[in-house]
C-alpha positions in Angstrom: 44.4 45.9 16.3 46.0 45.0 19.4 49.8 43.9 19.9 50.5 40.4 19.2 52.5 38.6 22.0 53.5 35.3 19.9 54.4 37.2 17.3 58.1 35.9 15.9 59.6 38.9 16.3 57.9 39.3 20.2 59.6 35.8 20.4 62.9 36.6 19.3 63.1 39.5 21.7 62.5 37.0 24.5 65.0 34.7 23.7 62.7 32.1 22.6 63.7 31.9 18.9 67.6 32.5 18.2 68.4 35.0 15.9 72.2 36.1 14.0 72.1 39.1 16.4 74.0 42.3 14.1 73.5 45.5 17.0 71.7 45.2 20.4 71.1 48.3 22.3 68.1 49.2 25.0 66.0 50.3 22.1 66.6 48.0 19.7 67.7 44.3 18.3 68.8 43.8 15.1 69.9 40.9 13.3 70.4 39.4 9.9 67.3 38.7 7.9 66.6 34.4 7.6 65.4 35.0 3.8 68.2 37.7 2.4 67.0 40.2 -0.2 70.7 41.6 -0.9 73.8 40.9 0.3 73.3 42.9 3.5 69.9 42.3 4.6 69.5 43.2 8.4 66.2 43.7 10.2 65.8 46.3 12.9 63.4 45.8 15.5 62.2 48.4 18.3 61.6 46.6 21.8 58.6 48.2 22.4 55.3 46.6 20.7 54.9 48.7 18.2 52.9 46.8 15.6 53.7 49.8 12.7 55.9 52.6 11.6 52.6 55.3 11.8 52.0 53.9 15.4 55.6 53.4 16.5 56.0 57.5 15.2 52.3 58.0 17.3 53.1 56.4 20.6 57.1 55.5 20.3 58.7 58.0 23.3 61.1 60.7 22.0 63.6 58.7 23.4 62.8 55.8 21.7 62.5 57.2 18.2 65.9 58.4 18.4 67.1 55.6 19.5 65.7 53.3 16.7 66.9 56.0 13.8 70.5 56.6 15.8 70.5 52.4 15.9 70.1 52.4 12.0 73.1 54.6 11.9 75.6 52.8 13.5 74.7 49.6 12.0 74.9 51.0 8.4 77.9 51.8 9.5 79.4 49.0 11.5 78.3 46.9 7.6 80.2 49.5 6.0 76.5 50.8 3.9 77.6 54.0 4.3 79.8 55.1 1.0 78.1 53.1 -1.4 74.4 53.7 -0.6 71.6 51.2 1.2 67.5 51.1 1.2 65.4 51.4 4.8 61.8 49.8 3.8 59.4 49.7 6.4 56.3 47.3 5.1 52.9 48.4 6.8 49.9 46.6 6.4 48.4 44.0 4.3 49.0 45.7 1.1 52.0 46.9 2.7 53.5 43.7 2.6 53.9 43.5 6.2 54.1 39.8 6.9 55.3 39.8 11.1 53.1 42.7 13.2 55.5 43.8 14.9 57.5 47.6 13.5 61.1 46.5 12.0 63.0 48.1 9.2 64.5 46.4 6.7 68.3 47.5 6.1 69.2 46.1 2.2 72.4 46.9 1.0 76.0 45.3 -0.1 75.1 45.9 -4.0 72.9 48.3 -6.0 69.1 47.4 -5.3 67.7 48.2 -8.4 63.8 49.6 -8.8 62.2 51.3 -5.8 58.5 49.5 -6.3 57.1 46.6 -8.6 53.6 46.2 -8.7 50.6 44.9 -11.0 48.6 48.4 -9.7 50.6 50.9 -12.5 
């Protein structure tokens, strides 16, 4: 599958679509999620076009992986995560539940987040 350019999140990296911007760095933008999960709910984005965590982790520069993962940590941080716990989910996929194709990682914290999967499948 190849990289979609008009993809929201490509759009939000190009200033088209304003975003609540949380940490901004050369690797990465984050911001706060438009439909919160928890009360701490922050999406981070690489800038590359990745579309997936198994091809960000394939193609992504040494440089850039670090980046990303050194980004989560000061965020968690800067929200104050850090003492009480958070979740990093990364949906992939259709059954995934990847719904933008474009790598981000979903920061959730602020309370206890309960069950780590619910599906129909078990």
């Amino acid at each position: 599958m190849a990289y979609d350019q008009n993809n929201i999140f490509a759009k939000i990296l190009r200033g088209e679509i304003p975003c609540k911007e949380v940490y901004s760095d050369e690797y990465v933008l984050a911001f706060h999620d438009i439909a919160p999960q928890a009360p701490v709910h922050i999406l981070v984005i690489p800038r590359g076009q990745y579309i997936s965590i198994d091809e960000f982790g394939r193609e992504g520069s040494a440089e850039e992986i670090k980046g990303f993962y050194t980004a989560i940590d000061k965020i968690v941080a800067q929200e104050g995560l850090k003492e009480n716990g958070f979740r990093c989910i990364a949906n992939t996929g259709d059954h995934g539940g990847q719904e933008v194709p474009h790598f981000h990682m979903h920061i959730l914290g602020g309370c206890k987040i309960g069950r780590m999967v619910e599906t129909d499948a078990v």
